[in-house]
C-alpha positions, 0 to 999 in steps of 0.5 A, spaced: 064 094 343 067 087 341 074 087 339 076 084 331 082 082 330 084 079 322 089 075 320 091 073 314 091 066 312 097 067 306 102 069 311 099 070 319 100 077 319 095 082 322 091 085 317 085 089 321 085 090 328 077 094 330 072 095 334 067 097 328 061 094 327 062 092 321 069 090 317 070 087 310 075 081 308 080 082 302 084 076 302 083 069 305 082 071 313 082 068 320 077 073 323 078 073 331 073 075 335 073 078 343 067 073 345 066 067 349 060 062 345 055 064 351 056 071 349 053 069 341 045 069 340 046 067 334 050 067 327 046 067 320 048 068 313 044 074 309 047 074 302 056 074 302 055 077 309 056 073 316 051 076 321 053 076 329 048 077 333 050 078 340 045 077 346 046 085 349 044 086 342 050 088 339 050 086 331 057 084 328 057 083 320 063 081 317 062 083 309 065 078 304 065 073 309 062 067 304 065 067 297 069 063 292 073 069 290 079 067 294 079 060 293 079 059 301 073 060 305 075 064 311 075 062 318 072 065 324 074 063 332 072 066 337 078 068 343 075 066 349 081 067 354 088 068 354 090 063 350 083 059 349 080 059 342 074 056 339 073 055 331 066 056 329 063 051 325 058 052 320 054 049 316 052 052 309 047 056 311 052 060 316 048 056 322 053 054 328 053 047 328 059 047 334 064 050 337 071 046 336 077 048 341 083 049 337 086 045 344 084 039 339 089 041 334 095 044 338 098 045 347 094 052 348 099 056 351 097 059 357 097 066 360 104 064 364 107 062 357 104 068 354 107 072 359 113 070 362 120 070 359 122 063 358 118 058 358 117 052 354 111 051 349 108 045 345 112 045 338 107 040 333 111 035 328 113 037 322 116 035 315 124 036 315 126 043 313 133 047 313 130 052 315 126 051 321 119 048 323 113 052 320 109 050 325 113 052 330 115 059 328 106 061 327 107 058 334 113 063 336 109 069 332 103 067 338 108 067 343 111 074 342 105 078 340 100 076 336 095 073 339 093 068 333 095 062 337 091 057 334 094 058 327 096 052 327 089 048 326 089 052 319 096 049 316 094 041 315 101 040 312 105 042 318 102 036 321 105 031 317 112 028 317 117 025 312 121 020 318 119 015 321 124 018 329 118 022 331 122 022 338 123 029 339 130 033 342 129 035 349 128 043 350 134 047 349 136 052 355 139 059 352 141 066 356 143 072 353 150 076 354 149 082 358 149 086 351 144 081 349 148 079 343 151 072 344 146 066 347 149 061 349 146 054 352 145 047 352 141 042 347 141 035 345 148 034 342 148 034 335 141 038 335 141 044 331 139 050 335 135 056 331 133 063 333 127 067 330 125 073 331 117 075 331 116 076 324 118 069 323 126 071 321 131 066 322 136 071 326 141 065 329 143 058 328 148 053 331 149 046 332 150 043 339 157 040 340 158 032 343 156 035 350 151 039 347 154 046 348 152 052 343 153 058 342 150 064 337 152 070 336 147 074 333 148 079 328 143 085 333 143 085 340 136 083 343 134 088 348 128 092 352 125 086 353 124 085 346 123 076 346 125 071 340 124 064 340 129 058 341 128 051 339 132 044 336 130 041 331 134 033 331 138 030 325 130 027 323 127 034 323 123 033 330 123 040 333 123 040 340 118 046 345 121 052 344 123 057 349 122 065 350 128 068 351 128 076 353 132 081 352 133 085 358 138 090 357 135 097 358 138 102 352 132 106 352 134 113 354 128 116 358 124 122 357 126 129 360 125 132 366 119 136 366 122 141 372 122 149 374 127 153 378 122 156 386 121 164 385 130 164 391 133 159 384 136 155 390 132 149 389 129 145 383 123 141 382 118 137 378 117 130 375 121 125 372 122 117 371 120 113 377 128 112 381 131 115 376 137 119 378 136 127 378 142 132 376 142 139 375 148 142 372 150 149 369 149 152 363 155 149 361 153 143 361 158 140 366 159 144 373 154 139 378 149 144 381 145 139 385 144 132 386 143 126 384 137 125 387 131 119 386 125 121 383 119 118 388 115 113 385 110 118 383 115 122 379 117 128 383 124 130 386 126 136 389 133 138 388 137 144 392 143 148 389 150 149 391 150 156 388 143 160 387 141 162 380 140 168 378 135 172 375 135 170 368 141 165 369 140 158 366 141 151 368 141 143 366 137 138 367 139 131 367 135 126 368 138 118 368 135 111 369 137 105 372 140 103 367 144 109 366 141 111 360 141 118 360 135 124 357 135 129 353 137 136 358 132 140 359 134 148 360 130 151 366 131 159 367 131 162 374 124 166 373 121 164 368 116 158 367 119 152 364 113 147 366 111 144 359 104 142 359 100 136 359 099 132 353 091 134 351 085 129 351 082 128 345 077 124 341 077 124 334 070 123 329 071 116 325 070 120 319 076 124 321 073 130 320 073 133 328 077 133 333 074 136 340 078 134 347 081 137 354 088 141 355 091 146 360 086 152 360 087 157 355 093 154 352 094 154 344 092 147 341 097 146 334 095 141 328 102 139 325 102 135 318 107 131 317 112 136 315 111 139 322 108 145 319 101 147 322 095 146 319 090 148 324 090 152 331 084 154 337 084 155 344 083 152 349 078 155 354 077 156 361 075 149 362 080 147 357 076 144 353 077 144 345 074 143 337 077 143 332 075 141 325 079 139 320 080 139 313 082 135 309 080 129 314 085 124 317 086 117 315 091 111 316 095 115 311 094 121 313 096 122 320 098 129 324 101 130 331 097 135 336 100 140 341 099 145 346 102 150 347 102 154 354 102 163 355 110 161 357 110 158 350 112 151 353 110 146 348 107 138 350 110 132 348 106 131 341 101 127 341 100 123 333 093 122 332 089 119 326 082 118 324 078 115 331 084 117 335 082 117 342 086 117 349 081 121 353 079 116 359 071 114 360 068 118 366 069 114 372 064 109 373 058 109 378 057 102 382 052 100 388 053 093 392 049 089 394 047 086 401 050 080 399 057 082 396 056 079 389 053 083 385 055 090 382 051 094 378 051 101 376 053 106 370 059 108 365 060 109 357 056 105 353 060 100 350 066 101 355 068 095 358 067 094 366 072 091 370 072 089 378 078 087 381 080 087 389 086 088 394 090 083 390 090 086 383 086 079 381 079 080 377 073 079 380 068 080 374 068 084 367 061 086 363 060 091 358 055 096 358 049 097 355 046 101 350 042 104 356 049 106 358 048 100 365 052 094 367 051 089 371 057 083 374 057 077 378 063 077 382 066 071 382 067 071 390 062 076 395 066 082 397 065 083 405 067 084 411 070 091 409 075 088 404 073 093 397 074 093 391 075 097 385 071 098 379 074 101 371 071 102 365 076 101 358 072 104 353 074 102 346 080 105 345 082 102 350 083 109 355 082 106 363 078 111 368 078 113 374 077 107 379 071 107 383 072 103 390 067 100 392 066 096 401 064 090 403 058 091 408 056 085 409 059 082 416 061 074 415 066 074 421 064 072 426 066 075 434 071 074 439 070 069 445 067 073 450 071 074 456 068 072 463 064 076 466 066 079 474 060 076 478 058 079 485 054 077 490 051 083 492 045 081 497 048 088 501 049 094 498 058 093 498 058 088 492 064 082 494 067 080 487 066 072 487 073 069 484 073 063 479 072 057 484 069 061 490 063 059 495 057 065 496 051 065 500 048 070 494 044 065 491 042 070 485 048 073 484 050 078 479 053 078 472 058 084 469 061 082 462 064 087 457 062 083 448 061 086 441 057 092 442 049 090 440 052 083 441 047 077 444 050 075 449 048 067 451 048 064 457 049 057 459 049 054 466 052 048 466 051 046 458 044 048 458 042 055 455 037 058 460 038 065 458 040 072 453 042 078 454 043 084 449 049 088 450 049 096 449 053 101 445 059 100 449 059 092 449 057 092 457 051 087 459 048 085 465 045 078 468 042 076 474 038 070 474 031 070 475 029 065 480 034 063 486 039 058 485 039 051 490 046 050 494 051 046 490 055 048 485 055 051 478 058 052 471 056 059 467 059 059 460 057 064 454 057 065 447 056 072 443 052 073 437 053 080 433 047 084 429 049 080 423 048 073 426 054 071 426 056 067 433 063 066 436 066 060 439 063 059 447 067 062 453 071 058 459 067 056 464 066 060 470 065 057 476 063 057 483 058 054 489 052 056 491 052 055 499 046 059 504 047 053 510 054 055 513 055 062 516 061 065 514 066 068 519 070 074 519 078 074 523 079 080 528 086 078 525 083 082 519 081 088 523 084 095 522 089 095 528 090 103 527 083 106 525 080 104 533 083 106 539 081 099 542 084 094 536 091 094 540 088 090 545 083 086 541 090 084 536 097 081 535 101 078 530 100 071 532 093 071 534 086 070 530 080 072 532 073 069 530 066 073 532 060 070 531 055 075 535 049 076 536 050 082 541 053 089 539 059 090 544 065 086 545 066 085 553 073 082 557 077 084 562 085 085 561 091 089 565 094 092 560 101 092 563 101 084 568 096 081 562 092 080 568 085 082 568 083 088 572 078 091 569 072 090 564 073 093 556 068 094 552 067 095 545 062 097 540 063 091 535 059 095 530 064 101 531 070 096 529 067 093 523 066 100 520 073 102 522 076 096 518 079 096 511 075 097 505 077 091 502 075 086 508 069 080 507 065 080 512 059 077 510 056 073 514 057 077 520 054 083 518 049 086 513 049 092 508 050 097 513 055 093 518 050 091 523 051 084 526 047 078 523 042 075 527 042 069 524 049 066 528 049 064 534 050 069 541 057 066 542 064 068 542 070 064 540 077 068 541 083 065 540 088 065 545 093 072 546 099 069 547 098 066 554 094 070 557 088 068 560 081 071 558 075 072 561 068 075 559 062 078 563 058 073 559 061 065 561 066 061 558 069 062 551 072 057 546 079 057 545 081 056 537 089 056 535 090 058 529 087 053 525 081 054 528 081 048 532 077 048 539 083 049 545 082 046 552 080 053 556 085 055 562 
């Protein structure tokens, strides 16, 4: 339902706030209307009444609207957003002619003027008063709580002045004393500087001396985030802007602990003030039993006793805040339950004739009058839910106060109720995203309003359910990539429900880079790892790379995308290139695509040649000179041995004591090379399973071994030094 506000046009005050269909004006009025333009199908005139039509479907009659009775028509606006206002101009017929800003007749306040507690606001010019500026003040009266902003553009006197300095002063500053009672500030010298309270008082003045020194005492202190206006106003009777001032001292003393001593009576618990300072005394009220302890921010303390109570024995509950204000003691009783109950959840009829709601199970519900004397009694059943009717009916001057009462007799904090009293919170709303994440729909109470906020607590979308009891909200900005939402609804009361949080699904973000891959040559059933910059005679080697599970991995040789791969559940995925490549060198890079589309940035590259034409060589130097019982006399800490052998045994003579040649040796090459470490390349003088390649030359070369001189049953030999290089043979 739409909120009405309706503000008299004699003295600005708030005549009417409603939710109801239908209203009836009494005097010349401002009727305030929670709508924006887009949401009106249209506005007719059907005898005296103003009949709203709204594009859900809802139907808005003002009664007397249209009439000459008052000698002033009355005035309709729309309130569109905190501090917007629209005046609704129509013609005779009550057909809308347009919609006028109040912006053309005054500086709207905004949201941060209206909330913050010092902050300037646009002051319109006004003929000379003792007093104070008329306009100023209904500009005040906005600021502190009505929401009448646009009052000024209803008062055309305000708007004319008698001098011709039409030079406003400068905004005077102000502060509280820490009581609140003396404001002290600077102002335009000679200036003087008033306080008005938000019914429009005039609750201090002071002129500003030669250096623009003021100070006000006032008569009542300003406390509990209470605020009053301050403005100047020049010998010429310009006013200046305004500024809020807020009382922040803290003279409310908070509830009472709600608290019960455990079945041992060593320790006392239950729900207080958030931060508030806990004390537990005894019965007499001044021998500390335990604490202080800080309530947590959801209320609940714990507290140990220094002296266990005793069946029947008593204690005090002291609860204080941060301001030092302390509560009324509660008595809690070693044995006893001293828990109050929950203020019930009620709903009353508009005519005021039923009352139906939730409290504790089995509880007693209690009807006070106004004498506290109780009118009417029911219990609560097993679910807690209650009805009680009620005789005669309530109404603004009828009032009652509700109570529960538990077995313990216990008794809530009374709950003042009149005629459409509701404070029981709509259910909590259903929702369902879309695929997109910028549109929610789902279901609520009929009329309630649905409010979408994110992380940051900002509003994301707002709606008001349908007859039909569904409701949809275009988000402002899509919701995805995890973030969440939650979803209220306010019913007309104002009660807010239980929020339902809703997930962005959609996935916008796009994948890391993708690490390179290790790369293997792997013609041989051993796999060598081929390093970044390396040469291979694999010219098809093989890709193993880790990405984002189900990601396509793309694969770019040399700049040019010449494959795709789908990596599996764990991120793992597999390439190898389809046809071999020619010698010369390469240049892999790779991108990977999630299941959302989203691609990520491409890798580094990794690099490497292709080279079949030149045999690789394998150092005996290399060679395990542990695991063969000939290797002692193939190696030495300064020699480097090269095969490139077609034969499968190793021949030469050596005398193992004179390094002169005595006998011939012979070892099987196969066995040495499969006795050598693991780690070793040896490509390129022998396949998978170790055996010779036969693509080499059927020649040895072998260094020198110190000096000794080497012969083999097969010829001469090529002597290499440790660069390789050919040495001339002894």
């Amino acid at each position: 339902m739409t909120k009405i506000v309706v503000i008299s046009k004699k003295d600005q005050t708030i005549l009417k706030e409603t939710q109801a269909p239908k209203i009836q004006i009494s005097q010349p009025s401002i009727i305030q209307l929670e709508l924006k333009p887009e949401d009106i199908q249209s506005i007719h005139r059907v005898g005296n009444q103003c009949v709203i039509t709204l594009k859900n479907g809802q139907k808005i009659v003002i009664d007397h609207f249209y009439t000459d009775d008052f000698g002033s028509e009355n005035s309709l606006v729309l309130h569109s957003g905190p501090a917007q206002f629209e005046l609704v101009e129509m013609d005779v017929d009550g057909k809308t002619i347009s919609y006028r800003s109040v912006n053309e007749f005054m500086q709207p306040l905004s949201s941060t003027q209206l909330n913050q507690a010092a902050t300037p606001v646009q002051a319109t010019e006004v003929a000379s008063e003792d007093d104070g500026s008329p306009s100023l003040l209904k500009a005040g009266l906005a600021i502190l709580g009505a929401e009448a902003v646009y009052l000024l553009a209803f008062d055309k006197e305000d708007d004319k002045s008698s001098s011709d300095d039409k030079t406003p002063p400068s905004t005077p500053t102000g502060s509280f004393d820490i009581d609140g009672k003396i404001v002290t500030g600077k102002a335009e010298a000679g200036a003087t500087v008033y306080i008005v309270d938000a019914k429009g008082n005039i609750i201090g003045q002071s002129k500003a001396d030669a250096d623009g020194n003021y100070t006000i005492t006032l008569n009542e202190a300003i406390t509990d985030g209470n605020r009053v206006i301050l403005y100047a106003k020049d010998q010429a009777g310009n006013s200046s802007q305004a500024t809020i001032l807020t009382g922040s001292k803290d003279t409310i003393a908070p509830d009472s602990a709600n608290a019960q001593v455990d079945e041992s009576g060593k320790f006392v618990s239950g729900l207080a003030e958030a931060g508030a300072k806990i004390y537990v005394y005894a019965a007499d009220g001044i021998t500390l039993l335990g604490g202080p302890v800080i309530a947590a921010s959801d209320g609940n303390f714990s507290i140990s006793l220094s002296d266990s109570l005793q069946a029947g024995e008593t204690a005090k509950v002291i609860v204080e805040d941060k301001a030092g204000n302390k509560s009324e003691a509660q008595t809690v009783e070693m044995g006893k339950d001293t828990l109050r109950p929950d203020q019930p959840k009620i709903e009353v009829n508009k005519a005021g004739t039923e009352l139906v709601g939730t409290a504790e199970p089995n509880s007693t519900i209690q009807i006070l009058d106004a004498n506290s004397q109780v009118i009417a009694t029911t219990t609560a059943d097993a679910n807690g839910q209650f009805k009680i009717t009620l005789n005669p009916a309530l109404s603004d001057s009828n009032k009652v106060t509700i109570i529960v009462v538990d077995d313990a007799g216990n008794q809530s904090t009374p709950l003042s109720v009149t005629a459409g009293t509701d404070n029981t919170p709509p259910v909590a709303p259903t929702a369902t995203m879309n695929a997109d994440g910028t549109e929610v729909t789902g279901s609520a109470e009929v009329g309630a309003k649905i409010i979408i906020k994110n992380s940051a607590g900002n509003t994301l979308g707002t709606a008001t359910v349908g007859d039909d009891g569904l409701y949809t909200v275009k988000l402002s900005s899509a919701i995805t990539d995890k973030n969440v939402v939650q979803i209220t609804a306010t019913d007309a009361s104002g009660n807010i429900s239980k929020s339902t949080q809703l997930v962005g699904t959609k996935d916008t973000i796009a994948p890391s880079v993708p690490t390179l891959p290790t790369v293997y040559d792997d013609r041989d059933t051993t796999k060598l790892t081929i390093k970044q910059g390396e040469s291979t005679q694999d010219s098809t080697p093989s890709f193993e790379g880790k990405g984002e599970a189900n990601a396509t991995i793309t694969i770019y040789k040399n700049g040019i995308a010449v494959a795709s791969v789908k990596a599996d559940a764990s991120g793992k995925w597999l390439y190898t290139p389809e046809s071999d490549l020619a010698d010369g060198k390469y240049s892999y890079s790779f991108t990977q695509t999630d299941v959302a589309g989203n691609t990520s940035a491409k890798s580094s590259a990794f690099e490497f040649t292709v080279d079949t034409a030149t045999a690789a060589k394998t150092s005996l130097l290399f060679l395990s000179d542990e695991l063969h019982d000939q290797a002692s006399l193939l190696t030495d800490d300064n020699s480097v041995f090269d095969i490139l052998a077609q034969q499968s045994v190793l021949s030469f003579s050596l005398n193992s004591e004179t390094s002169s040649f005595i006998s011939d040796q012979q070892i099987d090459l196969n066995d040495l090379l499969s006795k050598s470490e693991p780690n070793i390349a040896l490509d390129g003088i022998t396949d998978e399973s170790s055996n010779l390649n036969t693509s080499v030359n059927p020649v040895s070369d072998v260094t020198e071994v110190s000096n000794t001189e080497l012969q083999t049953p097969w010829g001469a030999l090529d002597l290499l030094d440790q660069s390789l290089n050919v040495l001339p043979l002894y």
